[in-house]
N, C-alpha and C positions, 0 to 999 in steps of 0.2 A: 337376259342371259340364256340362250341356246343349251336346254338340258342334254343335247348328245354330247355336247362337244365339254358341259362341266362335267359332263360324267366321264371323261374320257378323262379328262384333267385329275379326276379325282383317284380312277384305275391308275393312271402314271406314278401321281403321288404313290398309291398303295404298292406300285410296285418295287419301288424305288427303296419303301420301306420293308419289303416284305425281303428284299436281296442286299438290307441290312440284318437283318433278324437271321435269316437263312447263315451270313458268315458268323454272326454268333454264337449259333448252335454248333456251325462246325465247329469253334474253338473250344469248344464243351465237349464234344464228343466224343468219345472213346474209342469207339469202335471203327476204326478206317474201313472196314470192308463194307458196312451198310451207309456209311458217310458218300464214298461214290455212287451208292444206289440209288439212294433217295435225295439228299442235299441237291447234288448236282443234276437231274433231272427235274427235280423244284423249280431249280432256279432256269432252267430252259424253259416249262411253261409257262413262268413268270414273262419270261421274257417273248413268245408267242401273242401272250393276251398284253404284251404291250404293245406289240406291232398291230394287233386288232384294233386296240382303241386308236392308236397312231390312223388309222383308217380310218375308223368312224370320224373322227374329229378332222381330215383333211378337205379344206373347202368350209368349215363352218366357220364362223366370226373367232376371230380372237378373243381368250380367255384368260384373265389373270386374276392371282391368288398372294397373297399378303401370309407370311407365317409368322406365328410369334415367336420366332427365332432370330439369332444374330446377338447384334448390340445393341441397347436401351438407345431408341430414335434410329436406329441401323436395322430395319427390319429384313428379311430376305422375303423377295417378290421372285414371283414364278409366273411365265407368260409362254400357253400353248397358244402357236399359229402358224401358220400354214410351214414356214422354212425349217421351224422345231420340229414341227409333226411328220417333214419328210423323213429326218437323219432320227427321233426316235425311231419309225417304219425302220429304217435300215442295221438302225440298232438291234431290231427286235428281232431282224429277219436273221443277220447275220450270227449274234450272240444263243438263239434257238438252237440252230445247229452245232456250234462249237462248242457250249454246254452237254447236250448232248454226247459228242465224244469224248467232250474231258471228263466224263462218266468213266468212263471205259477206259479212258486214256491213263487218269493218276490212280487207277486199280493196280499199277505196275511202281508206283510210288507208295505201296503200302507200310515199309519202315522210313518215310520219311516224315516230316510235322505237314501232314495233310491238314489236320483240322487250321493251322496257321494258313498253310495257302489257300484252305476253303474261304475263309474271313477275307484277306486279299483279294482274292476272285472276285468276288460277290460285292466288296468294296469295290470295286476295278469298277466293275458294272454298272452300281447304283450311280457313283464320280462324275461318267460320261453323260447318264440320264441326267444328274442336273445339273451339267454344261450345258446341254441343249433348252436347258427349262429355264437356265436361271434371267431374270429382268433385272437384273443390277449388278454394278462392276463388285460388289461386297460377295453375293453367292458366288457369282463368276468365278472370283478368283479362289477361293476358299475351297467349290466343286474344282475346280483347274486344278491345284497343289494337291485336292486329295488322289486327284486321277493320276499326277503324275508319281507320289510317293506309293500308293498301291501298287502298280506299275513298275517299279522301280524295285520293289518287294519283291516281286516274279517274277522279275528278268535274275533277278540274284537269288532265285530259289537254290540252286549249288553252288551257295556263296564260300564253298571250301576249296573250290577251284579258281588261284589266283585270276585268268584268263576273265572269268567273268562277272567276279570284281570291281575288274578296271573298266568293264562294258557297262557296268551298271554306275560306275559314278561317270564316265562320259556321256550316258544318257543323262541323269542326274542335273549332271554340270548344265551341260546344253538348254534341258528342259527351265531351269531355271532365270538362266538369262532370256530365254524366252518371255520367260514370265514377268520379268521384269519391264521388258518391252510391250508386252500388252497391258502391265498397270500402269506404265507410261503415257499410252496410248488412250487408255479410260482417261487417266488425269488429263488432257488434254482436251480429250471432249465434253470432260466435265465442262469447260468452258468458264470458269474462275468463280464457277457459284457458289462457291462453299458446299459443307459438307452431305448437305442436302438434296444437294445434286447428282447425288450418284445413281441413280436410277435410270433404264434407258429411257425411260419417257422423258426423263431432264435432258439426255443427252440429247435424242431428236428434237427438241424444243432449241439447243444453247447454238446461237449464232455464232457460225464460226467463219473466219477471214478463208480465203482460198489458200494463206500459206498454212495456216495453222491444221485445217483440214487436210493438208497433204500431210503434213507432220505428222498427225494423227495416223493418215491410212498406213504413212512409208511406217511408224512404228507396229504397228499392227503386222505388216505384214512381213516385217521382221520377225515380229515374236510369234506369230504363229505359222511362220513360215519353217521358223526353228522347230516348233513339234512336228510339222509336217513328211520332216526330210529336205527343205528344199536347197539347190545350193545357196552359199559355202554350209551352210548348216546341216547337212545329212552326214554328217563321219557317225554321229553315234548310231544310226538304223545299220547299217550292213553288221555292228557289232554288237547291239540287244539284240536281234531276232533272232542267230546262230545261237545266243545264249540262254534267252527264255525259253521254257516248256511249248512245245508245238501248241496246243490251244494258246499259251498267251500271245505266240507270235500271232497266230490267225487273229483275234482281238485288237491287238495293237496295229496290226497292219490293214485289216477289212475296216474295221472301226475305229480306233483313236485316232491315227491319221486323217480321218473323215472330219474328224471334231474342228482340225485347227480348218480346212474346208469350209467348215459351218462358221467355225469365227472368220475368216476372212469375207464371207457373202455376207455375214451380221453385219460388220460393222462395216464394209462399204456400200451394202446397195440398203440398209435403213437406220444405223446410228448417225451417219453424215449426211446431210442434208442434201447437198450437191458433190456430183463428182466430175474429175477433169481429165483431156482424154490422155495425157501423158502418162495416166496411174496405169492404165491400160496398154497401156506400149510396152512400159515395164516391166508386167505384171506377165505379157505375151512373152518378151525376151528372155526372161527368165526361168519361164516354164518351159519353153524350147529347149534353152541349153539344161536344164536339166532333166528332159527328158530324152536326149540324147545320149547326156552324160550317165544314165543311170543303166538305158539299153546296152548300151560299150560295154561297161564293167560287168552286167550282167552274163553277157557273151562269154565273157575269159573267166568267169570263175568255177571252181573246181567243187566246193562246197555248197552241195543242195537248199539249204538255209541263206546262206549269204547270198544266191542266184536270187532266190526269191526277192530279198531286202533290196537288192536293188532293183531287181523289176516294181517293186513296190516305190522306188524313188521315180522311174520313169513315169508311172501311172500318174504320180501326185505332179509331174511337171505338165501333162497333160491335162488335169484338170486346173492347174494354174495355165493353163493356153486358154481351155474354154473360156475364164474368168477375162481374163485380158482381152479376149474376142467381146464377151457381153458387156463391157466396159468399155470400150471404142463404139460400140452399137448404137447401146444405150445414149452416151453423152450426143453423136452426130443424131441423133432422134429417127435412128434403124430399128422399129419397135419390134417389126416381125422377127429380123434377124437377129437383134439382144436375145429376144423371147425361144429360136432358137437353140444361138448359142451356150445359154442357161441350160435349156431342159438338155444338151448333149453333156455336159458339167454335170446335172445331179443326177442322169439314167449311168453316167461311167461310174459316180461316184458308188452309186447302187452292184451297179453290174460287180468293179472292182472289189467289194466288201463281199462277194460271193464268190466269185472263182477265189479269190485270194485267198481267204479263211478257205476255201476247198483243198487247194493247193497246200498251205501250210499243214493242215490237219495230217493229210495226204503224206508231209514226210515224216512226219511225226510216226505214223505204221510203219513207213519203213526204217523208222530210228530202232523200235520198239524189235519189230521182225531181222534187223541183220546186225543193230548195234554203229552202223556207218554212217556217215554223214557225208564223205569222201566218194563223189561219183565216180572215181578212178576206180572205186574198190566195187562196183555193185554189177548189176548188168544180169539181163536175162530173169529181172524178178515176176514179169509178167504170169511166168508159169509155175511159179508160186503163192503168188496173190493176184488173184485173178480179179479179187472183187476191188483191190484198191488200185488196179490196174485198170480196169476200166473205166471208173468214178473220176481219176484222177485223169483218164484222157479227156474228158468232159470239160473239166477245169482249164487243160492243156489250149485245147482249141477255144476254149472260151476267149484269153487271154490273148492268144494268136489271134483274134480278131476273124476265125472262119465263121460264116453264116451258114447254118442258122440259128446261130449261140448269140449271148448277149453283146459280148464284146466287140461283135462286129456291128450292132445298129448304133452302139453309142461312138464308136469313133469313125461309121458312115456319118453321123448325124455333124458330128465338128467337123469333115472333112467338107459336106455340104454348108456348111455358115462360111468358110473359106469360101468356095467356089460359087455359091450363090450370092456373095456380095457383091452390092453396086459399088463405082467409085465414091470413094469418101472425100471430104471440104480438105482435109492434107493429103497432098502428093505423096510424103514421104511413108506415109501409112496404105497406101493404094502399092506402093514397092513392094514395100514388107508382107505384104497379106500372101503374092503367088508364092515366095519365099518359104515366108511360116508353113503354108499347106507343101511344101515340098519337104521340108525339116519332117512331118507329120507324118508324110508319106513312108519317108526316110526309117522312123522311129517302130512304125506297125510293121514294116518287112522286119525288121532286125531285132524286134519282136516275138515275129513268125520263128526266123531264124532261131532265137536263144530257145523256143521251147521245144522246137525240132531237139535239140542236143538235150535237153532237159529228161524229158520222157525215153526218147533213144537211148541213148544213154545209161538211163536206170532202169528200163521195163524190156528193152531189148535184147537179141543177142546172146552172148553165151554169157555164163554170170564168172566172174573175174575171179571171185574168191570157192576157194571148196567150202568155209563156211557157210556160203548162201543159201546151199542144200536146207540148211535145218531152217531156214525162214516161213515165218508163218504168213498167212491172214490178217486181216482188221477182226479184232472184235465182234459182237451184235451191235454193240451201244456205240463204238468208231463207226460201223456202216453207216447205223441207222441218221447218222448226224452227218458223214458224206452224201448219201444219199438225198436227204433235203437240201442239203448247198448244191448239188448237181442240178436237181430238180429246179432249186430255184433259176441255176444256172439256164437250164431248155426254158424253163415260163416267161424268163424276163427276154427271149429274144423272141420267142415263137410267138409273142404277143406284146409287140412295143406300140402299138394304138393304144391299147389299154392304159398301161404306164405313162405315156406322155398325154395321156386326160386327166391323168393326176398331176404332173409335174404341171398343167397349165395353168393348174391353182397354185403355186406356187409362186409361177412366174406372174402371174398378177399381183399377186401379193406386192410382189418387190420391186417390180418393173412398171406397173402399171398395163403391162400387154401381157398377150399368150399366143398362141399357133392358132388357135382357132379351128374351124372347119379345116383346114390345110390338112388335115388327118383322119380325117373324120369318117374313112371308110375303115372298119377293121382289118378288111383282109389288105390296103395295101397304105404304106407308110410313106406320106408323102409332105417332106417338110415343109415346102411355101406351094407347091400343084404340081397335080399329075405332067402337065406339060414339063416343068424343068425336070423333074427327078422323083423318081419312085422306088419302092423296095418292097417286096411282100414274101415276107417267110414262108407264109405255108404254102405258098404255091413254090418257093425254092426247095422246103422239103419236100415235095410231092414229086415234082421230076426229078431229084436224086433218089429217092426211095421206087420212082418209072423206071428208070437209067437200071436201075441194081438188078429191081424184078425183073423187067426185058431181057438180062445179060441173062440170068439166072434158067430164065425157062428157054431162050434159046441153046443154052450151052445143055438141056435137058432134052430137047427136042433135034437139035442135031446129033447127038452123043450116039456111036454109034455101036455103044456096048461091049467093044471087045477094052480089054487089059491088058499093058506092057507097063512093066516093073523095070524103072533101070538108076540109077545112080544120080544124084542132085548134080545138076552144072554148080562148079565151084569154080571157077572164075581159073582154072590151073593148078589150086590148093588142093590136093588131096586132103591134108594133114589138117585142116585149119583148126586154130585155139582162137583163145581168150585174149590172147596177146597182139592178135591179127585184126583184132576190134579198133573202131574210130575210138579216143578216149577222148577224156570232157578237155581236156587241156589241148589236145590236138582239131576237137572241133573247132575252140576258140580262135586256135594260129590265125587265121588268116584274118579276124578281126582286130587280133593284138597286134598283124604288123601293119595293115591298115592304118590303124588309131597311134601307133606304137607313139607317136611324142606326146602324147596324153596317159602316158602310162608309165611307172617308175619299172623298170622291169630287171628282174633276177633271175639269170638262167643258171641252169646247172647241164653242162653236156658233157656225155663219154666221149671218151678218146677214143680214136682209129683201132686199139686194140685192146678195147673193155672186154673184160672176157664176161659179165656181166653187165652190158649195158644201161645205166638209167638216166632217163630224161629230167629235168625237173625245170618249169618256168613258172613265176609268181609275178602279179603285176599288181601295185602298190598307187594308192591315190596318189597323184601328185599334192594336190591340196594339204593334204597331212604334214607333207614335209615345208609346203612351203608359205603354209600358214600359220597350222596349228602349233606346229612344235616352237617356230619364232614365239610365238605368244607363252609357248607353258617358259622359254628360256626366259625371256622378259619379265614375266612372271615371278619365278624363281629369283630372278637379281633383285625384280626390289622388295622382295620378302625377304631377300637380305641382307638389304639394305636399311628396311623396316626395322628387323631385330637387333641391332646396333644402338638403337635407341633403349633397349629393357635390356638393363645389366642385372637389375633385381637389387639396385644401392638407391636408398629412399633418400639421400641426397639430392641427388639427381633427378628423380621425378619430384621431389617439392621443386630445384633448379626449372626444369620442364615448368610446372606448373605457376611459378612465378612469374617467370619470362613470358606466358600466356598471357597472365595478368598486363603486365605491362603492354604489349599489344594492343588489349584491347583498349586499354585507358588512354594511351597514343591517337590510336585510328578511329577509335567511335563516337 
C-alpha cells in the first residue's frame, strides 16, 4: 500500500467528515454573522487540502477502504483512483472558491435560517465527495440521494415563493427517476449474483452478454444523463439555477453536473467489460443536439440565470460529444486519439467547473448590488463595479472559447480529435465525424455570440434603470473567491502541457493509453506532433501583450502634443439614452427567427399609434409542451382512475382483497 496516496485517502475521508461536522455546528449556531465568517471559510479550506491530496494521490496505485458502515454484510467500500482523483481535484478547486464567496454572499441572508442552509451546504459537499469515492452501488446510491435531497434543499431556500417550488419538485422529480435508472443499471451489472455482488469489483468481474451490457450502459446513461441536463431530460436546469442561491447554482452547475460525467466514464470505460461502437454514435448524436439545443436557447433569453442554465446544458452536450468521440476511438483500437479525445472531455470538464462557478457567482453581486436579474433592466454596471466587472470578463472569454483562457485549449483539443482522425472500419461514422466538427464549430461561435450579449449587455452602455446609480461592489470575501476561479481560469489555459500530464494518468488508467511525449514541450501543446497541429499560449500571450505595447509607444512617440477638445461622434444622436441601447431580447432576434420553428414563441407588439410603445417576446421549449405536459395529463387520468378504486367502504376492499385471493389460487 503506497503511503502517499493512503494518506490522501485518509485527508478525503477527513474531509468529508470535517464538512459534516462543519454543517452541524451551523445548525447549532447562533450567531449568523460569525457563522459566515468562520464556517464557511472552514469549509473552503477544507475543500483546498482536498484538491491537494486529490494531487498527491494522482498517478499512485489505487486505494481502497472497507467502513464499518451500512448494513450487517452490506458494508460501504471507498476506492481512490486515478478518475475519482481527477473530479475530487475539480471538486476541490471549484467548491475553494465558491465557499469562499458564499462567505460574503449569505452575510446578506442574515434573517434567514442560515444555520439550516449552512448544514445543506456542507452536506451538498460531503454527498458529491463520496459519489466520486464510493466502490459499491449501496454507497453510490445512498451518497447519489443524499446529494440530490441536499441540493433540492437549496434550490428551495425561498420555498415561500410558489415559482420556486415548483422548480424544486421538477428537479426532485427528474432527479429521481434518474436514479432509478442508474439502480437499474447497477442491478443489471450486478450480473444475477446475488446480493453480494454489489461491489464494483463484482461488477468488473460479472460477464456480461453484449445485449445486456448495452442495457446496462443505454440505462446509465439515461439516469445520469437525467442529472446531467441532457436532452429530453434538461427542463428542470434552466428552472433550479434561476431559483437556487448564486453559490448553489455555481455548485450544482461547475460541480454536480460534473458527477453524472464521472458516472457515465465509471461505468462505461471500467464497470463494463467491453464496449460497442454504437454506444458511441449515440452518445456523439446526442451531445450535438444538445449542445446545440442549449446554445439556441441561451441566445434568446432575457434572464441572466437562466442564460447561464442553458449555456450550462450546451457545455454538458459537449462533453457528452468528447465521450462519444472516445468511445468510437477506443472500440476501432484509435489509442492515441481515444486518449485524446478523453483528456479534451476532462480538461472541458475542469475548465467548465471554473468559468462557470465564476460566472454564476458573478451574478449573484449583481443580484446583491441592483436587486435584477432581468438584463432588460441593467446596463452600464461596469462603472460601478468595476471589480466584478472585470473578473467576470475573465469568465466571459473563458466560456467564448478566446485564447489564452482555458476554454479555448479544451474545445481546440475536441475540435483536433475531429480533424485529426483517420478513416474508421464504418463508413457511416467516417460521414458523421466532418459533420459532428461542423455542429462543434457551429456551437463555439454561437457561443461567442450569447456572451458577447451577456456582458454587453449588463457591464455596458448607459444603465437602463435610475436605480442602478445606488449599485455597489462585490464584497472582500465575493472578490476574494472571483478572483481564484479567474485565476484558475488564466492557469488552466496558460499552462495546458501541465494539466494534460495529469489527465494522461487518467487516461491510462481507463483506456489503457495516453498522449505521451506528443506534448511533452511545455511551451507548445501539441496533441498527436508538432507537424499536424500546434498551439502555444505564452507565446499567443506575448505577441498580443507586443501588438498592445508597440501600439502604445508609437501612438506616444508620434503624438504630437497639441490638444483639440471637441464633441464625441454619435452616429447623428445628439440626444442618445438608455432606450437607444441593443436590449438582450433584441440581441437575441435574429437567433430566434433563425431557429424560430424550435421555439414556441409569444410576442407582444405596439400598435402603429402606441403612444407608449412596448415590445415584449418569450420563447418557450417546445419539448415542455410536447412532452412533458402529455405525461403530467396522462398522469393525472390515471391517478384518477387509481382513486376510484378507495371509497374508504371496508367492503370493498375485503371485495378487493378476495377476488385477489382467488387469482392467485387460479393462476399459480
Amino acid at each position: 500500500m503506497n503511503a502517499t496516496s493512503l494518506s490522501a485517502l485518509e485527508i478525503t475521508n477527513g474531509v468529508i467528515l470535517f464538512w459534516i461536522l462543519l454543517g452541524a455546528v451551523g445548525l447549532w449556531w447562533r450567531d449568523t454573522r460569525s457563522l459566515t465568517r468562520i464556517l464557511f471559510p472552514l469549509g473552503a479550506l477544507a475543500a483546498l487540502l482536498l484538491a491537494a491530496a486529490g494531487f498527491a494521490a494522482l498517478g499512485s496505485e489505487a486505494q481502497t477502504l472497507v467502513l464499518p458502515l451500512g448494513l450487517p454484510e452490506l458494508p460501504f467500500h471507498l476506492r481512490l483512483d486515478a478518475l475519482s482523483t481527477f473530479f475530487l481535484i475539480l471538486l476541490g478547486v471549484a467548491s475553494f472558491g465558491v465557499s469562499l464567496y458564499a462567505s460574503g454572499y449569505f452575510r446578506h441572508m442574515e434573517g434567514k435560517t442560515l444555520g439550516l442552509l449552512c448544514l445543506e451546504y456542507h452536506l451538498f459537499l460531503a454527498s458529491m465527495a463520496l459519489v466520486l469515492l464510493a466502490d459499491d452501488a449501496y454507497l453510490f446510491m445512498v451518497a447519489w440521494e443524499m446529494m440530490a435531497l441536499s441540493s433540492y434543499f437549496l434550490v428551495t431556500t425561498d420555498h415561500a415563493i410558489p415559482d420556486i417550488r415548483r422548480a424544486g419538485f421538477l428537479y426532485l422529480l427528474i432527479a429521481h427517476v434518474g436514479a432509478i435508472a442508474i439502480l437499474l443499471a447497477f442491478g443489471v451489472m450486478q450480473g444475477g449474483n446475488g446480493i453480494g455482488a454489489y461491489t464494483f469489483d463484482a461488477m468488473r468481474a460479472a460477464p456480461l452478454t453484449p445485449f445486456w451490457a448495452s442495457a446496462a450502459f443505454l440505462l446509465a446513461l439515461f439516469g445520469f444523463g437525467a442529472k446531467a441536463g441532457v436532452l429530453p431530460t434538461h427542463v428542470w436546469l434552466p428552472e433550479a439555477h434561476p431559483a437556487a442561491p448564486s453559490p448553489v447554482s455555481a455548485l450544482m452547475s461547475g460541480v454536480m453536473l460534473k458527477t453524472a460525467i464521472y458516472g457515465i466514464l465509471r461505468v462505461t470505460f471500467d464497470l463494463l467489460p467491453e464496449q460497442v461502437w454504437w454506444w458511441g454514435v449515440l452518445a456523439l448524436g446526442l451531445g450535438l443536439v444538445t449542445a446545440v439545443f442549449g446554445v439556441m436557447f441561451a441566445a434568446v433569453q432575457g434572464d441572466m440565470k437562466r442564460l447561464l442554465a442553458y449555456s450550462s446544458i450546451e457545455n454538458i452536450g459537449l462533453l457528452l460529444v468528447g465521450i462519444g468521440l472516445t468511445l468510437i476511438f477506443h472500440v476501432y483500437g484509435k489509442a492515441e486519439l481515444a486518449a485524446l479525445a478523453l483528456a479534451a472531455t476532462l480538461y472541458h470538464s475542469l475548465n467548465h467547473a471554473c468559468f462557470k462557478s465564476l460566472l454564476f457567482v458573478g451574478t449573484g453581486s449583481i443580484l446583491h448590488a441592483t436587486g435584477e436579474r432581468n438584463m432588460g433592466r441593467l446596463g452600464g454596471l461596469i462603472h460601478h463595479m468595476p471589480w466584478a466587472s472585470v473578473l467576470m470578463l475573465v469568465g466571459v472569454l473563458a466560456i467564448a472559447g478566446l485564447p489564452p483562457l482555458n476554454g479555448f485549449v479544451s474545445e481546440w483539443l475536441l475540435l483536433q480529435a475531429f480533424l485529426l482522425s483517420p478513416g474508421l472500419p464504418n463508413s457511416y461514422i467516417d460521414m458523421l465525424v466532418p459533420v459532428a466538427a461542423a455542429v462543434i464549430a457551429l456551437a463555439a461561435a454561437l457561443a461567442a455570440y450569447v456572451m458577447v450579449k451577456f456582458y454587453g449587455v449588463i457591464f455596458l452602455g448607459q444603465r437602463r434603470e435610475p436605480a442602478l446609480a445606488r449599485a455597489h461592489d462585490a464584497g472582500s470575501m465575493e472578490r476574494a473567491g472571483m478572483v481564484w476561479l479567474a485565476l484558475a481560469c488564466v492557469a488552466l489555459g496558460l499552462f495546458p502541457v501541465f494539466v494534460l500530464g495529469q489527465i494522461d494518468l487518467v487516461a491510462l488508467s481507463l483506456l489503457g493509453s495516453q498522449l505521451g511525449n506528443a506534448s511533452a514541450d511545455w511551451m507548445f501543446l501539441a496533441p498527436v506532433d508538432t507537424g499536424r497541429a500546434s498551439y502555444s499560449p505564452m507565446y499567443f500571450l506575448l505577441a498580443v501583450a507586443g501588438v498592445m505595447g508597440l501600439s502604445v509607444l508609437l501612438v506616444r512617440r508620434l503624438y504630437h502634443g497639441r490638444l483639440r477638445r471637441g464633441a464625441a461622434w454619435d452616429c447623428g444622436f445628439p440626444a442618445q439614452t438608455a432606450r437607444m441601447q441593443d436590449t438582450a431580447e433584441g440581441f437575441g432576434q435574429p437567433i430566434r427567427r433563425i431557429f424560430e420553428p424550435f421555439f414556441r414563441i409569444e410576442r407582444e407588439v405596439p400598435g402603429a399609434f402606441d403612444t407608449h410603445p412596448k415590445y415584449h417576446g418569450h420563447s418557450d421549449d417546445k419539448l415542455w409542451f410536447l412532452l412533458y405536459l402529455p405525461l403530467k395529463d396522462l398522469t393525472e387520468k390515471l391517478s384518477g382512475w387509481a382513486s376510484l378504486l378507495q371509497h374508504g367502504r371496508i367492503h370493498l376492499y375485503l371485495a378487493y382483497t378476495f377476488a385477489t385471493l382467488v387469482v392467485l389460487l387460479v393462476f399459480v
